[in-house]
C-alpha positions as CSV (number, residue, x, y, z in Angstrom):
1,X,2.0,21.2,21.5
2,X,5.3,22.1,21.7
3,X,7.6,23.7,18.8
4,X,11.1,22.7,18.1
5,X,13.4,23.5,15.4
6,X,16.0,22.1,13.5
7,X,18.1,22.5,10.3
8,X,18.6,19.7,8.2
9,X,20.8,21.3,5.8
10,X,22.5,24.5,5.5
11,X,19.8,26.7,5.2
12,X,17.2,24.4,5.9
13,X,15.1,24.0,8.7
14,X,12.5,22.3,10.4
15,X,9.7,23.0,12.4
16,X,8.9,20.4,14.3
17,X,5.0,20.6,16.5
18,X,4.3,17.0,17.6
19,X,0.1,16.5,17.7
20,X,-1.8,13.7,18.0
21,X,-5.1,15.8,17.4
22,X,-5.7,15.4,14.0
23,X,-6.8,13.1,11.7
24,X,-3.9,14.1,9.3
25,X,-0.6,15.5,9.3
26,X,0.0,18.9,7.6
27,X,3.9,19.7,6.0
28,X,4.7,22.8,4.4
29,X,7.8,23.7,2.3
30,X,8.6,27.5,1.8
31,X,11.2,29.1,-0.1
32,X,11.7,32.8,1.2
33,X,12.9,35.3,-0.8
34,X,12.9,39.4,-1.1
35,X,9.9,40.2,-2.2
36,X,10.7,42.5,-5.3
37,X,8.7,44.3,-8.0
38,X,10.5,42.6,-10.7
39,X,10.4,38.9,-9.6
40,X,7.6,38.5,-7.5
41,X,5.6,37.9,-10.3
42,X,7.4,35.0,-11.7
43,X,8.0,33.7,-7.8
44,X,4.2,33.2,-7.5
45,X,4.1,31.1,-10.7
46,X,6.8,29.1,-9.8
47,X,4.8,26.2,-7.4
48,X,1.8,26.5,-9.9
49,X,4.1,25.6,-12.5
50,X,5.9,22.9,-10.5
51,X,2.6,21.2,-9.6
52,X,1.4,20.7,-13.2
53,X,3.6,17.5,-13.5
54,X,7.1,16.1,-12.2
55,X,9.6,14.0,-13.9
56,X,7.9,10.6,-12.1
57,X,4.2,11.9,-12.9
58,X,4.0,14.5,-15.9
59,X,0.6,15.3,-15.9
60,X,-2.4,16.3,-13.6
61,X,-3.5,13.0,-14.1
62,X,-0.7,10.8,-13.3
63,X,-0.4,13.5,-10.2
64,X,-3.9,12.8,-9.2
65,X,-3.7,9.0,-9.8
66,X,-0.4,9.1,-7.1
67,X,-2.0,11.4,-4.8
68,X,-5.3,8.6,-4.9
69,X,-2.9,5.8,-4.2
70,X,-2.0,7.6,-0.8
71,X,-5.5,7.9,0.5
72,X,-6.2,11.3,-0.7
73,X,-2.7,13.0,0.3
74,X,-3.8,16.8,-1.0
75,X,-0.7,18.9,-2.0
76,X,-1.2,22.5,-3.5
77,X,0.9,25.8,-4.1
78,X,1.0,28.1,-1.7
79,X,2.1,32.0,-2.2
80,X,2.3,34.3,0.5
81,X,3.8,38.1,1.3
82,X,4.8,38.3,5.1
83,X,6.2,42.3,5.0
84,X,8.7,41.9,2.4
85,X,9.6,38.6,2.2
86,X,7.7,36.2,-0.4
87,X,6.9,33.0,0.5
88,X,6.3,30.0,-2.1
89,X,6.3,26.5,-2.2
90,X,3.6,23.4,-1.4
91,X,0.8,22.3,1.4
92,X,0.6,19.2,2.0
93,X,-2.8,17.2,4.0
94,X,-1.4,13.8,4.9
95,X,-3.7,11.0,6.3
96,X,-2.3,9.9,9.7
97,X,-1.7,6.1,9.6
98,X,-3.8,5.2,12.6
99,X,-6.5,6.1,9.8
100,X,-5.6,4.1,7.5
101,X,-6.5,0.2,6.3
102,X,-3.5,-1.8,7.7
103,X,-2.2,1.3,9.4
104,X,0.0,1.9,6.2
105,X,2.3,4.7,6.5
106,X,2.0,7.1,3.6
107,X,4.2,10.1,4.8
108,X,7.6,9.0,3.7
109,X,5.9,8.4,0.1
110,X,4.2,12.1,0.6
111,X,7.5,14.0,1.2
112,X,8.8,11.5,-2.1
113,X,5.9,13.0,-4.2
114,X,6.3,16.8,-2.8
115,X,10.4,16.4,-3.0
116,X,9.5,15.1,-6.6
117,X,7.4,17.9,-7.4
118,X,10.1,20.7,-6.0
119,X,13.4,19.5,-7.4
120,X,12.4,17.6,-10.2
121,X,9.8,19.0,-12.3
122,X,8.5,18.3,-16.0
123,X,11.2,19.6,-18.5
124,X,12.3,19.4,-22.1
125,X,16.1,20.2,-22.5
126,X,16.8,21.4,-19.1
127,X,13.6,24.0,-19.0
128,X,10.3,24.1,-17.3
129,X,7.5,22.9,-19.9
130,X,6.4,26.2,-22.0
131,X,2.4,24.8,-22.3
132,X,2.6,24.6,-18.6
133,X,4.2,28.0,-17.9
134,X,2.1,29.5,-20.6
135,X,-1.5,28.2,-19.1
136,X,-0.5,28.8,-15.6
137,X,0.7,32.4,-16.3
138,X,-2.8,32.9,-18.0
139,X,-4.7,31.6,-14.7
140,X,-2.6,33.9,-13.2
141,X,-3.8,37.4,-15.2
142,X,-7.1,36.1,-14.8
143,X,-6.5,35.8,-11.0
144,X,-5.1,39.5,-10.7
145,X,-7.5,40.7,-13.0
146,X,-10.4,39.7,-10.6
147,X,-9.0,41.0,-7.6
148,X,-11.2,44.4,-8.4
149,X,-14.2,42.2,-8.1
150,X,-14.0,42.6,-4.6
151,X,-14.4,46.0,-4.0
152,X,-13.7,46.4,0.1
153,X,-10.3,44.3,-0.8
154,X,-9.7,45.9,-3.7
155,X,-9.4,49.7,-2.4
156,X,-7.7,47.6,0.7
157,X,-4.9,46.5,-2.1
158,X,-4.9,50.2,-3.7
159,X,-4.3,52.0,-0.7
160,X,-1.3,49.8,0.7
161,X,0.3,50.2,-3.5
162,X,-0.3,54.3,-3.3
163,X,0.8,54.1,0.2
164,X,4.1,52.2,-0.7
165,X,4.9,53.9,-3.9
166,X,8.4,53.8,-3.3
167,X,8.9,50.1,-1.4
168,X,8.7,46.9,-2.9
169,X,5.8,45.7,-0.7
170,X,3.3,47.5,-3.1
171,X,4.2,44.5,-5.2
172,X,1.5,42.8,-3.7
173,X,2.2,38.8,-3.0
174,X,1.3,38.2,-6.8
175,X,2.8,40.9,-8.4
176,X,1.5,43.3,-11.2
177,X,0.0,41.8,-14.7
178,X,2.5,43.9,-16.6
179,X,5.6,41.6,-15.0
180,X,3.5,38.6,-15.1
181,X,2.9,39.5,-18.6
182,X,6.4,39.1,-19.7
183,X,7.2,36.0,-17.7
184,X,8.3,32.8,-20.3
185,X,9.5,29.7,-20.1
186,X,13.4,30.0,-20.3
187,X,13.6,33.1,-18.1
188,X,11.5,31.1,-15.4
189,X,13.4,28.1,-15.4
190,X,16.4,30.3,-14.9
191,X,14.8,31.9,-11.9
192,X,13.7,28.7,-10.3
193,X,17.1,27.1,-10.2
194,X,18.6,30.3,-8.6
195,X,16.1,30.0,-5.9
196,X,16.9,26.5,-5.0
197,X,20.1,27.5,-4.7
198,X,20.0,30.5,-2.9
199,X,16.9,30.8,-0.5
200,X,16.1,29.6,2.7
201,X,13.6,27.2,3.2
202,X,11.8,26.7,6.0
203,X,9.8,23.1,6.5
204,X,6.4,23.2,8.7
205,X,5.7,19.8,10.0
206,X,2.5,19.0,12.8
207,X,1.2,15.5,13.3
208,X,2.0,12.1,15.1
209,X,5.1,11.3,14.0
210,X,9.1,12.1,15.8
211,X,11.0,14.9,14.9
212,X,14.1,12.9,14.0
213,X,12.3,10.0,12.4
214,X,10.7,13.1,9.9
215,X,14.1,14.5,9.6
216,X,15.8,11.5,8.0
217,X,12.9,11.0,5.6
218,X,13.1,14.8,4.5
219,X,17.1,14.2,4.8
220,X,16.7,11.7,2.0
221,X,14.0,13.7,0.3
222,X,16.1,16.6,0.0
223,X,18.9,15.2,-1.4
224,X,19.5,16.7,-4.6
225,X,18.8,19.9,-3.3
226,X,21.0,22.5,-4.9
227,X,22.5,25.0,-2.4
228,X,24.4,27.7,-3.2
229,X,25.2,31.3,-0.9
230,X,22.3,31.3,1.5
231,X,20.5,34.9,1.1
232,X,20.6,35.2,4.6
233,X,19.6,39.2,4.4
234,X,16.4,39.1,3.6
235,X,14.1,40.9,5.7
236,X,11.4,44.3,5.7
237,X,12.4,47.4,5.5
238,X,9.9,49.5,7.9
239,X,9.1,53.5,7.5
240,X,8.5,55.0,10.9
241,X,6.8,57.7,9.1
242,X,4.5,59.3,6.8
243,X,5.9,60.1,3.3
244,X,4.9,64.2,3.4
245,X,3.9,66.2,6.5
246,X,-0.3,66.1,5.5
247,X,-1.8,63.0,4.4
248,X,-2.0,62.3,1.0
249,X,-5.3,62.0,-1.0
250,X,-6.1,59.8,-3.6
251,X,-9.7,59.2,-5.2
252,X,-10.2,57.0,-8.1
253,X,-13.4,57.2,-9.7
254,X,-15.3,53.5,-10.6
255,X,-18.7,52.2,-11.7
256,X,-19.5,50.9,-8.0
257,X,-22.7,52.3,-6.4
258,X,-20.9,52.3,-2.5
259,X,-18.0,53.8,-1.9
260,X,-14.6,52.7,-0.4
261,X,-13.0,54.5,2.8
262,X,-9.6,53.3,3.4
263,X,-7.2,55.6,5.8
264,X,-3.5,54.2,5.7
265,X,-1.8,54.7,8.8
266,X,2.1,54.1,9.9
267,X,2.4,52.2,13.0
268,X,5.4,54.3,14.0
269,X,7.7,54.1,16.5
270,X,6.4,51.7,18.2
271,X,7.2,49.5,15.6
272,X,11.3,50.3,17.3
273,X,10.3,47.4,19.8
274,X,7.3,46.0,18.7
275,X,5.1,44.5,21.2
276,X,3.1,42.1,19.3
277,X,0.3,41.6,21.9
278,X,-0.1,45.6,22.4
279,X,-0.9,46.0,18.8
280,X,-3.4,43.5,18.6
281,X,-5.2,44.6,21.0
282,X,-4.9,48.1,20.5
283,X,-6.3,47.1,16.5
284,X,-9.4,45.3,19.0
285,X,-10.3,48.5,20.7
286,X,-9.7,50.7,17.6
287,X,-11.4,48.3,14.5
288,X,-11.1,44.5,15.0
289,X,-14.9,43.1,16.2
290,X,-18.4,43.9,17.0
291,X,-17.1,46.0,19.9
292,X,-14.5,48.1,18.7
293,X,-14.8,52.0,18.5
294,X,-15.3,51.9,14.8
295,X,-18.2,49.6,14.8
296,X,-19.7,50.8,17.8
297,X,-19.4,54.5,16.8
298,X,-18.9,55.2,13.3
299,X,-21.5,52.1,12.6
300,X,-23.8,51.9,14.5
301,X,-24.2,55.0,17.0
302,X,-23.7,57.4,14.3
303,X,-24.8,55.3,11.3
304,X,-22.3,56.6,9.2
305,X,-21.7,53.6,7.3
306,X,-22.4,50.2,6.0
307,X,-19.2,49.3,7.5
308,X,-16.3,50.1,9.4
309,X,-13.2,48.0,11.0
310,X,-9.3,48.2,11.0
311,X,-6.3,45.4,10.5
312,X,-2.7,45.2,10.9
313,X,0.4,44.7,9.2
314,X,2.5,44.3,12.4
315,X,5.6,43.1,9.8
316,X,5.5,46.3,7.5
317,X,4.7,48.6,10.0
318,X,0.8,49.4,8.9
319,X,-3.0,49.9,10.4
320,X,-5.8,50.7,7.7
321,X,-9.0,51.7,9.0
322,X,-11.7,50.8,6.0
323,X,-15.7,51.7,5.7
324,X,-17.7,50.9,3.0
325,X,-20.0,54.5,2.6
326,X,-22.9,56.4,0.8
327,X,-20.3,59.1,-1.7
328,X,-21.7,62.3,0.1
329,X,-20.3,60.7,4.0
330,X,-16.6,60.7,2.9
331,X,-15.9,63.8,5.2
332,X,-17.9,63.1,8.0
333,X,-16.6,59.1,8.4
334,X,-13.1,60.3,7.7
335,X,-13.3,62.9,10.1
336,X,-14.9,60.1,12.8
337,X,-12.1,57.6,11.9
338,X,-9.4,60.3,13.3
339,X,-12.1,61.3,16.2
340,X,-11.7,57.4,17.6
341,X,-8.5,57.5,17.4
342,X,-7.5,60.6,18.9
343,X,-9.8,59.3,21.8
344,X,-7.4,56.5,21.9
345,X,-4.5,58.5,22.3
346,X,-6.0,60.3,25.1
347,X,-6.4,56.8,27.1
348,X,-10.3,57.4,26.6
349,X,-10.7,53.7,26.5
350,X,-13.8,51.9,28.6
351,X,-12.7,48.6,30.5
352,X,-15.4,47.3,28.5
353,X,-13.4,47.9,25.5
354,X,-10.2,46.9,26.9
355,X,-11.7,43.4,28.3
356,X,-13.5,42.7,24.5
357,X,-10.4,43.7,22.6
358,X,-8.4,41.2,25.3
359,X,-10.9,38.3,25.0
360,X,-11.5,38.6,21.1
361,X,-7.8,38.1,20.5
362,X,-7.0,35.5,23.1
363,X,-9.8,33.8,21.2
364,X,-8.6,34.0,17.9
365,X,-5.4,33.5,19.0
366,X,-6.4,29.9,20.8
367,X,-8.8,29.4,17.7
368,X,-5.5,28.9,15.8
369,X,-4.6,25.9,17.6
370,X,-7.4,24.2,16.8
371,X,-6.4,23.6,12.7
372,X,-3.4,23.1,11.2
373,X,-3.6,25.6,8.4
374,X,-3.5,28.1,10.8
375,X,-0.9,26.8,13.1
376,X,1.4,26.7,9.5
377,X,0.6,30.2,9.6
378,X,1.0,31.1,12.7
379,X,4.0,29.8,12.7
380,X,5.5,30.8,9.8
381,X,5.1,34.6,10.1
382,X,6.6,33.5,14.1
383,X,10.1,32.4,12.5
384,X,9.9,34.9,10.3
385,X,10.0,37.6,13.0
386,X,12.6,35.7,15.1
387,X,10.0,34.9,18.0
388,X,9.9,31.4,19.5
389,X,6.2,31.4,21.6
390,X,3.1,29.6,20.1
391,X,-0.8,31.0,19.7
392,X,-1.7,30.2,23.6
393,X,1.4,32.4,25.2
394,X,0.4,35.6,22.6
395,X,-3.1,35.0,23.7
396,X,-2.0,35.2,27.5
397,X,0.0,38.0,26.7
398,X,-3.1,39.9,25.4
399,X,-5.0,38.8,28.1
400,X,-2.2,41.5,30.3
401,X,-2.3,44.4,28.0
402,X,-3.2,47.7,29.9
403,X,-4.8,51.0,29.1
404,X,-1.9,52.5,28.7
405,X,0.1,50.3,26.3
406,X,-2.9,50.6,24.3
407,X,-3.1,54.4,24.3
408,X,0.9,54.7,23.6
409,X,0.5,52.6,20.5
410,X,-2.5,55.1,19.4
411,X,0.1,58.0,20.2
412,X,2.7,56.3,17.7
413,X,0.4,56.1,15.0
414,X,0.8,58.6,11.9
415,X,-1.4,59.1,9.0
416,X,-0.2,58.4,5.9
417,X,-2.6,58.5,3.0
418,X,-6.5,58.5,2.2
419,X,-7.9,56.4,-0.4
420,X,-11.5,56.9,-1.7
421,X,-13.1,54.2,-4.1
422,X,-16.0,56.7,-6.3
423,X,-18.5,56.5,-8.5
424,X,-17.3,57.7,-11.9
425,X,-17.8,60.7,-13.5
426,X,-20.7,60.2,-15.9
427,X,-22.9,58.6,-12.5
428,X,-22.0,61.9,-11.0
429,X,-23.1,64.1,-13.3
430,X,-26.4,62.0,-13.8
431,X,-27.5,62.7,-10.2
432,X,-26.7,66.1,-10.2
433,X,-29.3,66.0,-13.5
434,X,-31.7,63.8,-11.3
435,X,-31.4,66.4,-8.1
């Protein structure tokens, strides 16, 4: 599968990866735009708003009905934070011809319906539908509300927000319920048109049909698209270091019976040049898999916790090293956390370890190519960083990484804050009473 690339209209490209594969074709429209604490709220409700109803169809049920009539096309809203920049817009799953009875070709009618649904939605007097903004801004709350259901992603999402205090990517992909709150219908609609006009937007096509036959269709498609001054500056803005000179503390007491571990780390210099297949494999040895210094160690040598493991934000700049833990083992897991690392920096790092961090993310890596949801992804966060080589190069890359580009990304590596998830108070105090 080879990538190619093309813009179709000034700001406005596609990404062509010609597959015969798959059963369908996948095609992906995203508007990127700086992810800000004031607007990223009313960005995410943007394509959930859009996709309630179009000017052709108005409803879910004429949208269903159109979507039936092209043999189960699927498209659905898709919100994303990659570093700093917010990405919305639509997925589209579209049945490959060869599949179909009489070989009818339904992807020029599926980039109609998704055009339809981006540039000409459901309005009275020029604005977005207020019932439609109203229910979907509800879903929404709900949506942000639940995220401390999930405790481990949760304390994940709380450590990144005290962490990033002062930097928009504390924002979170959704936003905060206070902005998504205030969002209504006229101010959206503003939004929405200033966004056609003024973002890039970057297509994701991978199927069985040519790049230039695609690029006419989407030519046609995209018409009507307003375009105004391209924000052409967007982008992440990366701190090389910790805020203060000791790592910060937070705990924040909650009715949970395990507690959350989550140690915030900058990346560092490294992050000057980043190598992207360094740093996945150094996040391999350190926290990433069954054989990684965290697991092995902190899990299940020492048994200090239910469990243990690390991920990367290689586009801000982040590592977080998490461990779900008994109250009274804060200290000693915290304390083993820095003890692996440290290890690392000193190049204490088995060729066992090296060859299962290598493997595990030429794996993953080669994984990817294997759906199209991934590849989309994959790719976007690719163009995104200004790199041009697919899943199978990175993965080779990986497979090359030494010792010592492992240990000098473990010597670039600063804390930054620790966040611990508690029981509350009144729990406390009752086992004191119990002991």
């Amino acid at each position: 599968m080879e990538m190619s690339r093309l813009e179709l209209m000034p700001g406005v490209w596609l990404n062509h990866l010609r597959s015969d594969k798959f059963k369908t074709a996948c095609l992906s429209v995203s508007l990127l735009t700086q992810l800000t604490r004031e607007t990223a709220s009313m960005n995410a409700l943007i394509p959930y708003v859009l996709r309630r109803g179009c000017a052709l169809y108005g409803d879910m049920d004429a949208l269903s009905a159109r979507l039936d009539e092209l043999y189960g096309t699927a498209i659905e809203p898709v919100v994303r934070r990659i570093g700093e920049i917010q990405c919305i817009g639509f997925y589209a799953s579209i049945p490959e011809r060869e599949f179909l009875p009489g070989k009818e070709d339904v992807l020029r009618p599926a980039c109609e319906l998704l055009g339809e649904l981006l540039l000409h939605p459901a309005t009275r007097g020029g604005l977005l539908l207020p019932q439609y903004v109203d229910s979907e801004r509800e879903k929404m709350l709900d949506a942000l509300r639940a995220r401390v259901n999930d405790k481990r992603s949760y304390a994940v999402k709380r450590c990144v927000e005290e962490m990033c205090c002062f930097e928009d990517f504390s924002a979170g992909r959704l936003g905060s319920e206070e902005e998504m709150r205030a969002v209504r219908y006229a101010k959206l609609s503003k939004h929405y048109r200033s966004l056609l006009q003024s973002s890039p937007v970057e297509i994701f096509y991978c199927g069985r049909a040519e790049r230039d036959s695609l690029a006419a269709v989407l030519r046609d498609v995209l018409a009507t698209l307003p375009r105004g001054e391209i924000d052409e500056e967007i982008g992440t803005e990366i701190r090389m270091n910790a805020l203060e000179d000791q790592p910060r503390e937070v705990t924040e007491p909650m009715d949970v019976t395990q507690g959350k571990l989550v140690v915030g780390f900058r990346l560092g210099e490294c992050m000057e040049d980043p190598d992207p297949a360094a740093l996945t494999v150094f996040n391999g040895v350190f926290g990433c898999g069954s054989a990684s210094k965290l697991f092995v160690n902190v899990r299940e040598k020492l048994q200090l916790c239910y469990d243990a493991g690390s991920m990367l934000d290689t586009h801000k700049g982040l590592l977080l090293a998490a461990a779900g833990i008994d109250f009274d083992k804060k200290e000693a897991v915290q304390e083993e956390i820095f003890r692996q690392l440290e290890a690392m920096r000193r190049g204490e790092i088995s060729d066992e370890e090296l060859q299962a961090a290598r493997a595990g993310a030429a794996a993953d890596l080669r994984m990817a190519e294997d759906s199209q949801g991934d590849l989309e992804g994959f790719w976007l966060s690719q163009i995104v960083r200004g790199l041009d080589y697919g899943p199978s190069e990175l993965a080779e890359l990986c497979g090359e990484v030494t010792k010592e580009e492992v240990a000098a990304v473990a010597q670039s590596v600063d804390c930054d804050l620790i966040y611990f998830l508690t029981g509350s108070a009144e729990e406390s105090a009752d086992e004191e009473e119990e002991l």
